[in-house]
N, C-alpha and C positions, 0 to 999 in steps of 0.2 A: 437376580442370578440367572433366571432363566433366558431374560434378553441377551444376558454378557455371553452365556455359550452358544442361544441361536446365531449372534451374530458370530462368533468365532469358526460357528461351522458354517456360514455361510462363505466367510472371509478365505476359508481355506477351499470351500466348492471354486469360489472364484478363481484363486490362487491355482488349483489344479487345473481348471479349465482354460487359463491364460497358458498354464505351461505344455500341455497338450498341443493347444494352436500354436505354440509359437515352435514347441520339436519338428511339427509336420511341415511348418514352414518353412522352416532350416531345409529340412530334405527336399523341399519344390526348389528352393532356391538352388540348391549341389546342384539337381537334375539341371537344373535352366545354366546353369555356370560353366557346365564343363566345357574346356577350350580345346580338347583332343581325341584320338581316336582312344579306346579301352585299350590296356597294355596286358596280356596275360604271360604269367609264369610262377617262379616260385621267389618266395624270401627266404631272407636268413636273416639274423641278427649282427652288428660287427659293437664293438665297446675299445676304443685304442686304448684306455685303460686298462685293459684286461693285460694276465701276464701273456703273452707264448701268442698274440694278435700280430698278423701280417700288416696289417692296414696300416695309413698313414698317421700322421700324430696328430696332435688334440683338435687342428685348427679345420675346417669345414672348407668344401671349395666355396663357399661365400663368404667365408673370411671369419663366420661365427666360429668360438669355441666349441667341440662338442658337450654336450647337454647328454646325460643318460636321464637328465629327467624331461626331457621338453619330449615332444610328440613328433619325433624329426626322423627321416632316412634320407639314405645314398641310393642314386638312380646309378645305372650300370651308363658306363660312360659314351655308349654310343645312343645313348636315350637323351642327351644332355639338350637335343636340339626342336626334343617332342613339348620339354618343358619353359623353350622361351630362353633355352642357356641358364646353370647355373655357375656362374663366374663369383671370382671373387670382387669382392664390392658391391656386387648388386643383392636388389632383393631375395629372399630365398623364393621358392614356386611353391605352390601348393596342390596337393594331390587327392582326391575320393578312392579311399582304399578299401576294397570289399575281401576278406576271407572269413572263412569259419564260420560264418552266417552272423557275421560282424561285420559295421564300415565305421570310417576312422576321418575324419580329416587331416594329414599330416603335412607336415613342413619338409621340402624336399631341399634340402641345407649343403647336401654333397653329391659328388659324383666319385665311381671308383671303377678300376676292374676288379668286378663281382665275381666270385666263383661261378664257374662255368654253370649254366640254365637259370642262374639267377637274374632276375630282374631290378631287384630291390632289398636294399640292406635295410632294417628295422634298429633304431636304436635299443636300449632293453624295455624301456617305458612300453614303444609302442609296438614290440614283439609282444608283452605280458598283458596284453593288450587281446592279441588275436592265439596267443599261448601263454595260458595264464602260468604254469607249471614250467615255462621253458623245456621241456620233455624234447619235444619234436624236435627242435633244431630248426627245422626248415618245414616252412608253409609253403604248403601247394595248392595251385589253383586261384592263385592272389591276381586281382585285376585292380590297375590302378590306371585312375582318370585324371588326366593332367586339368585342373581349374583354374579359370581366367581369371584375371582377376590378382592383385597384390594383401588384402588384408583379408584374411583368414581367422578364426577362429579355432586353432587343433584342438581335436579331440574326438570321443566317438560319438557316434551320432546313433539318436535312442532307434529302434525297428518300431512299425508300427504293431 
């Protein structure tokens, strides 16, 4: 009995300590990836789902449907050229998105005209994400780093 839990807690010391290195890893890796200059401004969230939304309809300017659950946003359309173009047919781009004293990896799927100071539309995933409470509306102070690179993993990325 007592060998089965030494080893259990040893199993899980390892298990922590593998995930620890491999979090810090991730973030040397974003640091070493980034293919562009930092973009600051603010977000907001867009959902064409929604009733009484301006925006365009379900389809992504890369042709994906949108996803309010994937980890995705819309770059304001004169940014389309910081991220390598997002057209339809190609791959989507992927972004190091830091607010709120959170960073995020996101899928950059569309391009749109943003409300004006806007840089970036959040879908609701990745808005509740940086505003757990959707309260705000709009994040400010959002800096997003265009990454090189086509396979991504979305998601947030732990702080040390």
């Amino acid at each position: 009995m007592l060998f089965r839990l030494s080893a259990a807690t040893c199993g899980a010391a390892i298990t922590l300590a593998v995930s620890v290195a491999i979090a810090r890893g991730e973030i040397r890796a974003v640091d070493n990836a980034a293919a562009g200059a930092t973009i600051t401004g603010a977000a907001s969230m867009y959902n064409p789902f929604r009733p009484g939304w301006r925006e365009g309809g379900p389809n992504t300017a890369s042709g994906e449907r949108y996803d309010p659950s994937a980890r995705a946003a819309a770059i304001k359309t004169s940014l389309r050229n910081k991220f390598g173009g997002v057209q339809y047919g190609a791959r989507p781009r992927y972004a190091l998105v830091e607010a709120a004293g959170k960073q995020a990896i996101v899928k950059i799927n569309d391009v749109g005209p943003l409300t004006p100071d806007r840089i970036i539309d959040f879908n609701e995933r990745t808005m509740r994400h940086f505003d757990p409470s959707l309260e705000r509306g709009v994040v400010h102070g959002v800096k997003v780093t265009p990454l090189s690179g086509d396979y991504w993993i979305t998601g947030p990325i732990a702080s040390n």
